[in-house]
N, CA, C and O atoms as a printed pandas DataFrame, in Angstrom:
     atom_number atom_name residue_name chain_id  residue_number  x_coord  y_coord  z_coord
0              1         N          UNK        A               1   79.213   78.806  152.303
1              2        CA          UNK        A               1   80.123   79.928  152.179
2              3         C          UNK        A               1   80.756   79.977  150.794
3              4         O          UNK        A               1   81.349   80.995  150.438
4              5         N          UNK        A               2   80.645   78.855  149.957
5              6        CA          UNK        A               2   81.557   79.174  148.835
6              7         C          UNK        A               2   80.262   79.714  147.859
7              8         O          UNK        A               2   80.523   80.565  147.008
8              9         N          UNK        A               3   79.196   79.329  147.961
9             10        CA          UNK        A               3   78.314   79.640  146.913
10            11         C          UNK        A               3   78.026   81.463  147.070
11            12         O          UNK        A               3   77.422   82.201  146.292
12            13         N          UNK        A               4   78.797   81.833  148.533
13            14        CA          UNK        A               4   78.387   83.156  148.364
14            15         C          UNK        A               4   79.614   84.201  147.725
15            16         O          UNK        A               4   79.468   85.419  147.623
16            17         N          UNK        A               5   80.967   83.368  147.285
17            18        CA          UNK        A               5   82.190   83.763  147.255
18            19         C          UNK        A               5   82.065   83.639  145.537
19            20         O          UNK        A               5   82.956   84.167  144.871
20            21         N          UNK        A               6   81.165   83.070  144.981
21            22        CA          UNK        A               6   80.774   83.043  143.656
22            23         C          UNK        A               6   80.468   83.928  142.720
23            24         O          UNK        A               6   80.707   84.159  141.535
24            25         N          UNK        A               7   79.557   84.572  144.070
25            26        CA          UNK        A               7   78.878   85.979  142.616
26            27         C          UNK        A               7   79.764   86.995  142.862
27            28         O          UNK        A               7   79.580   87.904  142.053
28            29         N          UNK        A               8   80.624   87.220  143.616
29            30        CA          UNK        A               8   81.064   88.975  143.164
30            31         C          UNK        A               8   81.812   88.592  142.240
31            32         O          UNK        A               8   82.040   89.450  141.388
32            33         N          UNK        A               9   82.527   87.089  142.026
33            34        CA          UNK        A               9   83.596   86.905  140.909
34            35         C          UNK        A               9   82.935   87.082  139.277
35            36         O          UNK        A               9   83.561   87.699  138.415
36            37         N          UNK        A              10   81.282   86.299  138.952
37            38        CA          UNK        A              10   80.635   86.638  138.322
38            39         C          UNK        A              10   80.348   87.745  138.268
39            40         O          UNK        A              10   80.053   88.000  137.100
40            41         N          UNK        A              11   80.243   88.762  139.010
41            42        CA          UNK        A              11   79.592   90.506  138.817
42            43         C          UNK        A              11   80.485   90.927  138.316
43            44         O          UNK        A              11   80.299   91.870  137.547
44            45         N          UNK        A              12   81.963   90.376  138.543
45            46        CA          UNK        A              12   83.489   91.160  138.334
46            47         C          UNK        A              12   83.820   91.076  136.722
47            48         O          UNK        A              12   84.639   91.681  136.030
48            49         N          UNK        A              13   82.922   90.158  136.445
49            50        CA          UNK        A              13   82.947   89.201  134.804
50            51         C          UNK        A              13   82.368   89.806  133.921
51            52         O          UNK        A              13   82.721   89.851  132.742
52            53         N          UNK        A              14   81.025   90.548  134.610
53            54        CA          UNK        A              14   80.282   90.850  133.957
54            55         C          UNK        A              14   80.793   92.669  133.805
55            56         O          UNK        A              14   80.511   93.210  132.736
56            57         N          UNK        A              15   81.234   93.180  134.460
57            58        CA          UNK        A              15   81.833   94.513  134.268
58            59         C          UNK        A              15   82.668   94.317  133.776
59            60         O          UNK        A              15   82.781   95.227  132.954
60            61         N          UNK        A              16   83.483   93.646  133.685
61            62        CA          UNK        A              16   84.569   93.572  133.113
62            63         C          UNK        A              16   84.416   93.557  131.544
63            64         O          UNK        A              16   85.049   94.388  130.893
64            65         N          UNK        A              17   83.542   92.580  130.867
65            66        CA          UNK        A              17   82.737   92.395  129.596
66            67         C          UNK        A              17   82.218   94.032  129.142
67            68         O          UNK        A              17   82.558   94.557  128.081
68            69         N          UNK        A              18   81.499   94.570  129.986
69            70        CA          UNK        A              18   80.630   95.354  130.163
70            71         C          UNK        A              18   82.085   96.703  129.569
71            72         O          UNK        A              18   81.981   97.460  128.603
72            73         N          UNK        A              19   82.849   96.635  130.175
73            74        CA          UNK        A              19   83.482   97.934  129.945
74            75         C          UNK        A              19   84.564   97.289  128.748
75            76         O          UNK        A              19   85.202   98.178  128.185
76            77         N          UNK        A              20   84.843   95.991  128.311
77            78        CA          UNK        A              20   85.451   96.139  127.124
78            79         C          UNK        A              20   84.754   96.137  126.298
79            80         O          UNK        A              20   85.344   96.672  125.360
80            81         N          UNK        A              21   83.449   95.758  125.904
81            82        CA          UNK        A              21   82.265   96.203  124.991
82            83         C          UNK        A              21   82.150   98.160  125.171
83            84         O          UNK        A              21   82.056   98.734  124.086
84            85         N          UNK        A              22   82.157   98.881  126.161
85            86        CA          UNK        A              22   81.955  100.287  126.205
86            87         C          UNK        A              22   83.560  100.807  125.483
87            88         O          UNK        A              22   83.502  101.623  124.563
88            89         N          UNK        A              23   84.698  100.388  125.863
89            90        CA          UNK        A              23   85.832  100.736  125.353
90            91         C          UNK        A              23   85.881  100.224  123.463
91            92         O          UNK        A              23   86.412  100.766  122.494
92            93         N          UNK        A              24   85.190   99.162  123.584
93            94        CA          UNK        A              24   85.307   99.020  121.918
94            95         C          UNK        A              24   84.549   99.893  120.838
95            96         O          UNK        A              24   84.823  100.234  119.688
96            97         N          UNK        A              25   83.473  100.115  121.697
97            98        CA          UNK        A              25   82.479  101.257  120.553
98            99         C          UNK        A              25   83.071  102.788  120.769
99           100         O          UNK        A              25   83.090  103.518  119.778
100          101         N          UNK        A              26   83.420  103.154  121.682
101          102        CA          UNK        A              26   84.177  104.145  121.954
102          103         C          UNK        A              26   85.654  104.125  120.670
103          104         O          UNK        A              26   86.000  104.785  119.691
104          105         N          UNK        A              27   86.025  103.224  121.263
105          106        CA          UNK        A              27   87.282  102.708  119.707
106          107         C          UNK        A              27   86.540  103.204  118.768
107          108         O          UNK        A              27   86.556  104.434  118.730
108          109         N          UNK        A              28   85.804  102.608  117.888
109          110        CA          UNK        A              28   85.297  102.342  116.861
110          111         C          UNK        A              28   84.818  103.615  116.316
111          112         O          UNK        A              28   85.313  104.173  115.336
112          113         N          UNK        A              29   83.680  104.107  117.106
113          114        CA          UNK        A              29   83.675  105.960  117.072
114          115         C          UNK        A              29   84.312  106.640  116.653
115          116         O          UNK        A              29   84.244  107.287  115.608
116          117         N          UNK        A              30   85.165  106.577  117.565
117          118        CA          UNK        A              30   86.407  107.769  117.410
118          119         C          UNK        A              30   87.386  107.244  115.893
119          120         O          UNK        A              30   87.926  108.025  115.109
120          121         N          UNK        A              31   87.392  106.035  115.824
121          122        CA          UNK        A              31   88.450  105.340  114.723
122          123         C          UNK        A              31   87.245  106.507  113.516
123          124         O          UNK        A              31   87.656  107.557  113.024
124          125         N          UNK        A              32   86.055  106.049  113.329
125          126        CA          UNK        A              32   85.255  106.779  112.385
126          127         C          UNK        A              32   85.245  108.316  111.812
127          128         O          UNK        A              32   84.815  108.680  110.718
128          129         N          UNK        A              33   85.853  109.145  112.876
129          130        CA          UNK        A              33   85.722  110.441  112.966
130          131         C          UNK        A              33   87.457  110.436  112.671
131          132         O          UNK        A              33   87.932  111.544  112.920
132          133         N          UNK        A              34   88.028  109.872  112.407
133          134        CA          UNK        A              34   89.468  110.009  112.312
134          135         C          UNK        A              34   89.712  109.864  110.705
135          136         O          UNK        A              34   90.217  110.588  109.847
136          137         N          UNK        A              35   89.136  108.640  110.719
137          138        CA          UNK        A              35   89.325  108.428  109.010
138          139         C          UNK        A              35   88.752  109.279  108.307
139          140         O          UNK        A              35   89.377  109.785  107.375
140          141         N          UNK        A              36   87.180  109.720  108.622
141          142        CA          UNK        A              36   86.569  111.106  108.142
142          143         C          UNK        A              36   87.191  112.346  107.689
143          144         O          UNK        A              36   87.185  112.900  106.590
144          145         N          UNK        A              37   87.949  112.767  109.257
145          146        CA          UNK        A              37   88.725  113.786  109.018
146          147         C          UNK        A              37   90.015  113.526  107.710
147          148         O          UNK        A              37   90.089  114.171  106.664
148          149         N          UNK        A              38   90.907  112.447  108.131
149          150        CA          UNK        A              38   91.607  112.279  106.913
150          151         C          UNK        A              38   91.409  112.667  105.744
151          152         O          UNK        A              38   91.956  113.527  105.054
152          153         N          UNK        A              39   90.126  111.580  105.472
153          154        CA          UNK        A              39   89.408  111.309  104.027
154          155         C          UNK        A              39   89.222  112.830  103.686
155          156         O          UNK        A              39   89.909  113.173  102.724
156          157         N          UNK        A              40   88.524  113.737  104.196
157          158        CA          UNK        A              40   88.200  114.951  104.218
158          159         C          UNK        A              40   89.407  116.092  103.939
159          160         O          UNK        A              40   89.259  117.042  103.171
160          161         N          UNK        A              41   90.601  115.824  104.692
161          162        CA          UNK        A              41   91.560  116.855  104.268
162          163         C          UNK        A              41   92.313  116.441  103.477
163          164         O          UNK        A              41   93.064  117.327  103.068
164          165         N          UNK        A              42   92.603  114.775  102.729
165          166        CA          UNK        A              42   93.138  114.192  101.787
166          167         C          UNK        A              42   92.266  114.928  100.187
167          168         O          UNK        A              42   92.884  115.215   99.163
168          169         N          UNK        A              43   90.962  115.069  100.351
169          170        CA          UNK        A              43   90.373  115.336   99.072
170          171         C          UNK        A              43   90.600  117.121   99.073
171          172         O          UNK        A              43   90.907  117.629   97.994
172          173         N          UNK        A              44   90.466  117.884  100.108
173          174        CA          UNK        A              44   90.752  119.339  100.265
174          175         C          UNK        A              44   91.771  119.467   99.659
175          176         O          UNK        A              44   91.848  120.201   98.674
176          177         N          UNK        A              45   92.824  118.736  100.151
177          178        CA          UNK        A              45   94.264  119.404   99.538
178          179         C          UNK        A              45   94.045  118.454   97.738
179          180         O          UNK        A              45   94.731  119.017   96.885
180          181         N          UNK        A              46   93.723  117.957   97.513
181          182        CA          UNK        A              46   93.697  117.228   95.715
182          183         C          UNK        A              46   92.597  118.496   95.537
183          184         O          UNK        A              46   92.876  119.001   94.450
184          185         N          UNK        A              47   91.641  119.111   96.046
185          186        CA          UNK        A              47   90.744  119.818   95.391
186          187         C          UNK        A              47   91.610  121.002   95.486
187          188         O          UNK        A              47   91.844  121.531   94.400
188          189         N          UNK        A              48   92.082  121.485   96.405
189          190        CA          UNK        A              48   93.002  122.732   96.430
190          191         C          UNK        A              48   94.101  123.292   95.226
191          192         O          UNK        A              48   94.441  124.368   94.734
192          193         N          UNK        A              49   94.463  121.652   95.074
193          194        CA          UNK        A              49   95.590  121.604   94.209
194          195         C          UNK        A              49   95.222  121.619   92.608
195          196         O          UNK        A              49   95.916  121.994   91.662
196          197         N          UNK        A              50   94.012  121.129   92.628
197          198        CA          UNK        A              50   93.204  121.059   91.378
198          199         C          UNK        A              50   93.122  122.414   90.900
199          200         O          UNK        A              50   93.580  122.776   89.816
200          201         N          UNK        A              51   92.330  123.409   92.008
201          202        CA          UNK        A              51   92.155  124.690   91.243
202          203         C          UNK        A              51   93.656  125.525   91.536
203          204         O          UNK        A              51   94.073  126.603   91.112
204          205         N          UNK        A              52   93.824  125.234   91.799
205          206        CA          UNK        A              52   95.437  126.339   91.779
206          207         C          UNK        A              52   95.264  127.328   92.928
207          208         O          UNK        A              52   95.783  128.442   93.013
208          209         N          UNK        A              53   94.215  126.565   94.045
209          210        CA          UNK        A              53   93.923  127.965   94.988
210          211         C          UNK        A              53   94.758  128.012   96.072
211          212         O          UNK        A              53   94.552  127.329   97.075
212          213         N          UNK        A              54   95.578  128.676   95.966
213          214        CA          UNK        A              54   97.216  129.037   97.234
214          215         C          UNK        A              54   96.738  129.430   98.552
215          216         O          UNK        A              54   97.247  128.941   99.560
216          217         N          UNK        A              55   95.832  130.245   98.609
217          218        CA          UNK        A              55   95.425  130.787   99.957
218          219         C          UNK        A              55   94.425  129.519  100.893
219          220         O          UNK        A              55   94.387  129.510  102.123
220          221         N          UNK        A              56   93.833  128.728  100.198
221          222        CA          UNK        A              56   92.898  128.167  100.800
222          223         C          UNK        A              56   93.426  126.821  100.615
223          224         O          UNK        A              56   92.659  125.877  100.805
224          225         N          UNK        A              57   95.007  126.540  100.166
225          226        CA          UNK        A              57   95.536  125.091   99.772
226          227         C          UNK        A              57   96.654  125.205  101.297
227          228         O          UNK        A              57   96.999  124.334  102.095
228          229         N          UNK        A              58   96.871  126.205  101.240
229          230        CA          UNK        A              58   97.690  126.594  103.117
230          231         C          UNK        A              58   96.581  126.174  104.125
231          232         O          UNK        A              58   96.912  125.766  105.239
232          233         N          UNK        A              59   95.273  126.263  103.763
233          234        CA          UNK        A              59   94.274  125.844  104.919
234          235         C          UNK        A              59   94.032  124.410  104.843
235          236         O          UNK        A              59   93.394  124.042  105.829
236          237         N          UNK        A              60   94.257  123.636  104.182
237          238        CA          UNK        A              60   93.985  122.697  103.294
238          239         C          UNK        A              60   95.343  121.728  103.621
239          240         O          UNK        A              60   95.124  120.517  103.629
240          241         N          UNK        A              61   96.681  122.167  103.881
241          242        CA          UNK        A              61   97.495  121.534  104.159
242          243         C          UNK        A              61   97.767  121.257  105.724
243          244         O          UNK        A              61   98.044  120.213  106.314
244          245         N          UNK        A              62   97.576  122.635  106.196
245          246        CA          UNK        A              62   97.372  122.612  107.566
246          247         C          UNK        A              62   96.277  121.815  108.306
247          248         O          UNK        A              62   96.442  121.561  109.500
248          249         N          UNK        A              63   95.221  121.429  107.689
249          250        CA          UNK        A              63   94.238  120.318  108.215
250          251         C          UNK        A              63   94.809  118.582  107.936
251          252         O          UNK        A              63   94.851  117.590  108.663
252          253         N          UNK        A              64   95.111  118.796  106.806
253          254        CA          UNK        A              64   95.686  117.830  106.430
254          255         C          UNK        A              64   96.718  117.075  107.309
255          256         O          UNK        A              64   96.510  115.925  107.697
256          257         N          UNK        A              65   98.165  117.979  107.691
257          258        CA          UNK        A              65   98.783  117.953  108.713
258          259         C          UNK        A              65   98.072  117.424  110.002
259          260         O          UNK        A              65   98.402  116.385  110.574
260          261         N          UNK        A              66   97.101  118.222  110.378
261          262        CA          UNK        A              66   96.409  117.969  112.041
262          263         C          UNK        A              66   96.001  116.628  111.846
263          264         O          UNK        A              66   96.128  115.668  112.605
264          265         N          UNK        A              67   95.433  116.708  110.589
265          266        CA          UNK        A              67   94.306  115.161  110.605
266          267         C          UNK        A              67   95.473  114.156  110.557
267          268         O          UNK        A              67   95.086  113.014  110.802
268          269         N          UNK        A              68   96.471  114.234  110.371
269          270        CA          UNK        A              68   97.708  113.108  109.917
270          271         C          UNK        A              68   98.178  112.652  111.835
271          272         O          UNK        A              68   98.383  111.521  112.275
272          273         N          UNK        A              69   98.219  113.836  112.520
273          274        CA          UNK        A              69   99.009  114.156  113.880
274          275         C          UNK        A              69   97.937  113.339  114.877
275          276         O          UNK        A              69   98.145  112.589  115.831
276          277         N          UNK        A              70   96.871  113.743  114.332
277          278        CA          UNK        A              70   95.047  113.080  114.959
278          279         C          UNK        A              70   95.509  111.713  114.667
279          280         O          UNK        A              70   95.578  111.048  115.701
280          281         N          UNK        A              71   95.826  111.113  113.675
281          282        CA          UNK        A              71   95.094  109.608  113.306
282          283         C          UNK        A              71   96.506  108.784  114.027
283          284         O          UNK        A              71   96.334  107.642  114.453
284          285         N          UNK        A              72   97.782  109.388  114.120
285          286        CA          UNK        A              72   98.927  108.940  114.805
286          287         C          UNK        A              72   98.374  109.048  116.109
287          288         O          UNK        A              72   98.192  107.945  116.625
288          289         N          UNK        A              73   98.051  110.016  116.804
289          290        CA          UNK        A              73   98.265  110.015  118.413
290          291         C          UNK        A              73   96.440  108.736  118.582
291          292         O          UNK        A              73   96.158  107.957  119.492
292          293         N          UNK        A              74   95.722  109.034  117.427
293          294        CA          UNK        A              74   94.712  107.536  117.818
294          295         C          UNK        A              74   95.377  106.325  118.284
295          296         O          UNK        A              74   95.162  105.584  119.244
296          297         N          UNK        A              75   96.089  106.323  117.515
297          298        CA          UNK        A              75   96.852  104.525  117.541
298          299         C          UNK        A              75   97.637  104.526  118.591
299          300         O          UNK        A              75   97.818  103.453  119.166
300          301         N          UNK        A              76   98.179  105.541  119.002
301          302        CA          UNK        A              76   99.075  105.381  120.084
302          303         C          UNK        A              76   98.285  105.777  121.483
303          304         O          UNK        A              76   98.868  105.832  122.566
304          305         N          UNK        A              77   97.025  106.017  121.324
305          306        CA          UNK        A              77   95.864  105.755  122.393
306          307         C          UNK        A              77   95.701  104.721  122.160
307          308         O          UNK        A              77   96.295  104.006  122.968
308          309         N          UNK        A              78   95.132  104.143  121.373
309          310        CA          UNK        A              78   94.750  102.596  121.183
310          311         C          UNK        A              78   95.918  101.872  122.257
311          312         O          UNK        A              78   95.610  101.241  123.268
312          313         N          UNK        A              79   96.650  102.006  122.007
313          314        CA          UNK        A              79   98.417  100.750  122.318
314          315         C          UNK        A              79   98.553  101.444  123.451
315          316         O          UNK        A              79   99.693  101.096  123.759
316          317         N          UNK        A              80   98.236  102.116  124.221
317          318        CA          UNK        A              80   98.214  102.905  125.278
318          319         C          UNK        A              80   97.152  101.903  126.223
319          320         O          UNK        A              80   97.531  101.462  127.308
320          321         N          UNK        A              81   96.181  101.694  125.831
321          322        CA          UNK        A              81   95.039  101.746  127.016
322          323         C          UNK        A              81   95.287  100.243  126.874
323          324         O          UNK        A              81   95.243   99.607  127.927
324          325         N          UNK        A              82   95.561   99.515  125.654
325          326        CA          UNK        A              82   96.182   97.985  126.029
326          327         C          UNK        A              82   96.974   97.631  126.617
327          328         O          UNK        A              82   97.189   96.421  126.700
């Protein structure tokens, strides 16, 4: 009886592994597409600002903004699901 009280604790081990390996690449992903976006509306608004272009430096700030609001509410998913 104990050798059969063994494996669901092992199966429990192995999902368990199984879904913090699926939660880490999931992390990691999303961490990728965050910094992207940053990186991306950090150089928009220096390129915006470069040419003196007002109409398209308002589009440019406003991404900037989102991508800033994006990479905060990441981390506080991160510290969330821990």
């Amino acid at each position: 009886m104990a050798r059969g009280a063994g494996l669901p604790q092992s199966r429990s081990r192995q999902d368990g592994i199984l879904r913090r390996a699926l939660r880490a690449v999931v992390l990691g992903v999303t961490f990728l597409f965050v910094v992207s976006a940053l990186a991306v509306s950090c150089a928009l608004v220096v390129y915006t600002a470069w040419r003196h272009d007002f109409p398209h430096g308002l589009f440019a700030l406003l991404f900037a903004v989102l991508s800033a609001q994006i990479a905060l509410n990441w981390f506080l998913w991160k510290d969330d699901e821990e």
